[in-house]
N, C-alpha and C positions, 0 to 999 in steps of 0.2 A: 329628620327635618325635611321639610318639603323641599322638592328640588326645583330648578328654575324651568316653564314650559319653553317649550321648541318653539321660536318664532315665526309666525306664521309669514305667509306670499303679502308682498307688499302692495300690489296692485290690488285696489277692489272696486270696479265700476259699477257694482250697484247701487253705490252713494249716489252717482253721479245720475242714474238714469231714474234712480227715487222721488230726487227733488227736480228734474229739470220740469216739471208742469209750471213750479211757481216760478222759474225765471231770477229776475234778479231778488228774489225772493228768499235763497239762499248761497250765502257765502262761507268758505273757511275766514275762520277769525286772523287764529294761527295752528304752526304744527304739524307734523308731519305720522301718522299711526303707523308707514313703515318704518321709520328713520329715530324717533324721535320717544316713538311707545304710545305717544298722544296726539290726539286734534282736535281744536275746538272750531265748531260750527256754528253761524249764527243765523236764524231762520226769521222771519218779516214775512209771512204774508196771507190774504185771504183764500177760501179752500173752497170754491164752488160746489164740489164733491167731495167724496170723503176720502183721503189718501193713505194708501198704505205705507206705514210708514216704518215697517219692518225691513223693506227690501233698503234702507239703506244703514242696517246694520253691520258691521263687519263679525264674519266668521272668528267665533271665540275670543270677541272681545267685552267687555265690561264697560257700560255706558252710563253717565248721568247726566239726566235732564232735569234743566234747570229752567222751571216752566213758569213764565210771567204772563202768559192769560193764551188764552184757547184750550179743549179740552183733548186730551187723547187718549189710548190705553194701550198698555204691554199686559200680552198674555201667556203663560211659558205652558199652559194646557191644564193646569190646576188650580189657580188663581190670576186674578186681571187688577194688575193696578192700574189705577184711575187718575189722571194728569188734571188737576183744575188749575184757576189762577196763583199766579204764588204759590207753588208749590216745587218740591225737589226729590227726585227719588233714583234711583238707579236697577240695572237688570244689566244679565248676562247671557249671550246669544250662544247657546252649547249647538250640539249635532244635533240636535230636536230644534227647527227653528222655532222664534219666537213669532205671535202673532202681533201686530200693533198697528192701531187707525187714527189720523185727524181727523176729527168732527169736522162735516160738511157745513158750511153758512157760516165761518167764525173766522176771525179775524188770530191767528197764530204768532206769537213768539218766544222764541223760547231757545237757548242755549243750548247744546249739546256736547259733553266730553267723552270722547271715548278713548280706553285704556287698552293696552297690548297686555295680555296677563304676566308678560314675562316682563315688563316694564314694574306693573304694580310688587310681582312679587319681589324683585331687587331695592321698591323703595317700601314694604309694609312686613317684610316675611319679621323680622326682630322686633314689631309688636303685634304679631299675629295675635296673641291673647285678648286683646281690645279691641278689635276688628270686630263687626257686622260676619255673621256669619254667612253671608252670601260673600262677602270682600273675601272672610277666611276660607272656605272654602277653594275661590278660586284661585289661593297660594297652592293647592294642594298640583302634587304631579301636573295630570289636565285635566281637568273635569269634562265631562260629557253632558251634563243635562243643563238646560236651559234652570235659568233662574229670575223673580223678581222681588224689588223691596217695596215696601210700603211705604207712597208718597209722602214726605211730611211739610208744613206749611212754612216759608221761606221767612225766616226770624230779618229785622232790620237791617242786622250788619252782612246778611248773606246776601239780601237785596242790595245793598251799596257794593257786595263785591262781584256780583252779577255783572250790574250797570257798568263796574268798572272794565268788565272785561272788554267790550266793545268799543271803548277808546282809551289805551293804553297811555298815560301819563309821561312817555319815555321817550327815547329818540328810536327810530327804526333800527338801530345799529344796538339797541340794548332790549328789543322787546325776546330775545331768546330767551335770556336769564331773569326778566320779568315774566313774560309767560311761566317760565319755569317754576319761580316761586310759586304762582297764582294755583297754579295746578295742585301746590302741594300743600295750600292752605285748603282749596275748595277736599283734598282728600282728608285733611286733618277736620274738615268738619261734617263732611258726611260722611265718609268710609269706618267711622270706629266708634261702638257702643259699649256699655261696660259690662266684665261679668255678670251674668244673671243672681250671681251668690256676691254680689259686689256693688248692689246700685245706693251708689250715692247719694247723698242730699241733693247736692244742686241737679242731679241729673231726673230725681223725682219731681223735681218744680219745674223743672224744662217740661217734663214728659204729664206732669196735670198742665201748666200752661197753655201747651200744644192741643190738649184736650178741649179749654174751653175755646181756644183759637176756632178748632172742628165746628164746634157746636154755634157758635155764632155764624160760621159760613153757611153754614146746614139752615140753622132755621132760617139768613136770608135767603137764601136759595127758593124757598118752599113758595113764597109768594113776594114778588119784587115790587107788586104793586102797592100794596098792603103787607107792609113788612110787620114782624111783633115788636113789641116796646122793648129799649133795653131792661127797665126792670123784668117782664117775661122770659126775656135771653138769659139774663142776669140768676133769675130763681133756677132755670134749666141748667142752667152750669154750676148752682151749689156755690155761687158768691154771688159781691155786693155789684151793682151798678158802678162804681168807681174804681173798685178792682178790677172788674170786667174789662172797664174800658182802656183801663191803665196797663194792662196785661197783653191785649188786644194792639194796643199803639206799640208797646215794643218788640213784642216778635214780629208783626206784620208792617211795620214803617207807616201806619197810617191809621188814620181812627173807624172807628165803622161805621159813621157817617160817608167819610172817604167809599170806603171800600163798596158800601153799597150803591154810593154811585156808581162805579166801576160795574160793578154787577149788572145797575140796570144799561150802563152803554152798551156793554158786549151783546148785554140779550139785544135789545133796540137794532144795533147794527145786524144783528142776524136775520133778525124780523126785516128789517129792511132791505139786506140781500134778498131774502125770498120771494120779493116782488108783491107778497100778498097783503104787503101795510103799506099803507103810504104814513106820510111823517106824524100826523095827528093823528093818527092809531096806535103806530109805532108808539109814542109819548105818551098814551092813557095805560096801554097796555105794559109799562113799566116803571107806572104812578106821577106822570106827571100830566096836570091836570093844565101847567101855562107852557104853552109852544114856546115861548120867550125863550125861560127857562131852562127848556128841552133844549136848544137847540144854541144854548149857549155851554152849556154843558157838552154836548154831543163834539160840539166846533173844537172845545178846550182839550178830549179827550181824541178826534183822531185827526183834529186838524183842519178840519172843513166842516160845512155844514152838514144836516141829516139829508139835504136835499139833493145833494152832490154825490153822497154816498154809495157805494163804492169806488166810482170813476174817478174820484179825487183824491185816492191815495197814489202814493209813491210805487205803489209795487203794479196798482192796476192802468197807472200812465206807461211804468214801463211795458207792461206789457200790451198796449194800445201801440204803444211805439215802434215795439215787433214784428207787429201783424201788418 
């Protein structure tokens, strides 16, 4: 049986000196990684340049990101997974560090848990069998080599337990043992896949589901101005238009009407960081043909207008405020 690893030095300042460019940009949620085995961090804010976002990995621990828009990537030297909106995935920071960057010009948020291995193996080693073999693995002795998983698209109820983590339902005096549950549902839903000689019904309609989830992001991606029709998405994915969309609404909390808004605000606001658009450019250039429109949309989605943008977010006041 695997044994429990040696817990590592409890101090790690390169958390700290990772994220102070964004300021109040990022906080701990809750938790503690030397005391506790976990911490959750929660991140808000725009990325002028592109941030490495490896340096605030802790030494031999096991992290998942729980990614609700901005893009970024972990790469352990063999493979690079790729963080888009709504999406979740996890990696492990062995003696090989791991590589990983926020996308410059994008507006970032996104969750972070990170895991002590000798925490996970005291709460996963007695069903090591249905573990993710990255999770399984890292029960074993210590492992050495860096590792990652493949991102997958954040299903409704993972998005409502996301959103929940950031305001905690509870009194300050009971979010220990809230926290604590929280943590051990978000590992009962990502850290365990089933035998390869054992895949279930429902876990093959999860896993084509998720398939046509891809492929709908995929082909909006490709052109946000001129997006394809759902029956074209519809034929790419091997079903009908109304399962499409009915499929689509409940893993990802929202219709694909929704979400390709979403898509074209992020690009817009990027475009609009870079100085190189102004607002009616910005708006043609991500299919909107009425500024009205544009810009009731843009207001709904960070708050402000497209006009104001960036200066009129919360993270770039505070940081005006700083200076």
């Amino acid at each position: 049986m695997p044994r429990t690893p040696k817990t590592p030095p409890r101090r790690f300042e390169g958390e700290v000196a990772a994220w102070a460019a964004v300021g109040a940009g990022w906080r701990q949620l809750f938790g503690s990684f030397g005391d506790l085995g976990f911490s959750l961090e929660w991140h808000d804010f725009n990325a002028p340049e592109p941030i490495d976002w490896a340096r605030s990995f802790h030494p031999g621990s096991i992290e998942l990101c729980l990614n609700l828009s901005g893009e970024g990537s972990v790469g352990d030297g063999t493979r690079t997974a790729r963080f888009g909106s709504q999406t979740a995935g996890f990696y492990r920071q062995g003696q090989s560090p791991l590589s990983a960057e926020r996308a410059a010009g994008q507006t970032h948020r996104f969750i972070t848990v990170e895991f002590r291995p000798d925490f996970l193996h005291r709460e996963l080693v007695e069903s090591s069998a249905w573990l993710h073999p990255l999770i399984r693995s890292s029960l074993d002795t210590e492992p050495t080599g860096s590792a990652v998983s493949e991102p997958e698209p954040l299903t409704a109820r993972q998005r409502d337990l996301v959103m929940a983590l950031r305001q905690p339902p509870v009194l300050a005096g009971a979010q220990r043992l809230w926290y604590g549950a929280k943590v051990r549902e978000l590992m009962s839903e990502f850290f365990f896949a089933p035998p390869p000689d054992s895949e279930l019904f429902c876990h093959r309609q999860q896993r084509v589901a998720r398939d046509r989830v891809e492929t709908v992001v995929e082909a909006l991606r490709k052109d946000l101005a001129n997006p394809p029709t759902l029956e074209a998405i519809a034929r790419e994915a091997a079903c009908s238009p109304f399962y499409l969309s009915r499929t689509f609404s409940k893993e990802m909390g929202q219709t694909i009407p929704q979400y390709l808004r979403q898509l074209r605000m992020e690009k817009a606001a990027t475009l609009l960081k870079s100085g190189s658009f102004n607002v009616t450019e910005a708006a043609l250039e991500v299919g909107y043909s009425s500024l009205s429109h544009f810009s009731a949309a843009f207001h709904q989605t960070f708050g402000c207008c497209p006009g104001l943008y960036p200066m009129a977010t919360p993270t770039q006041r505070s940081s005006v405020r700083k200076s």
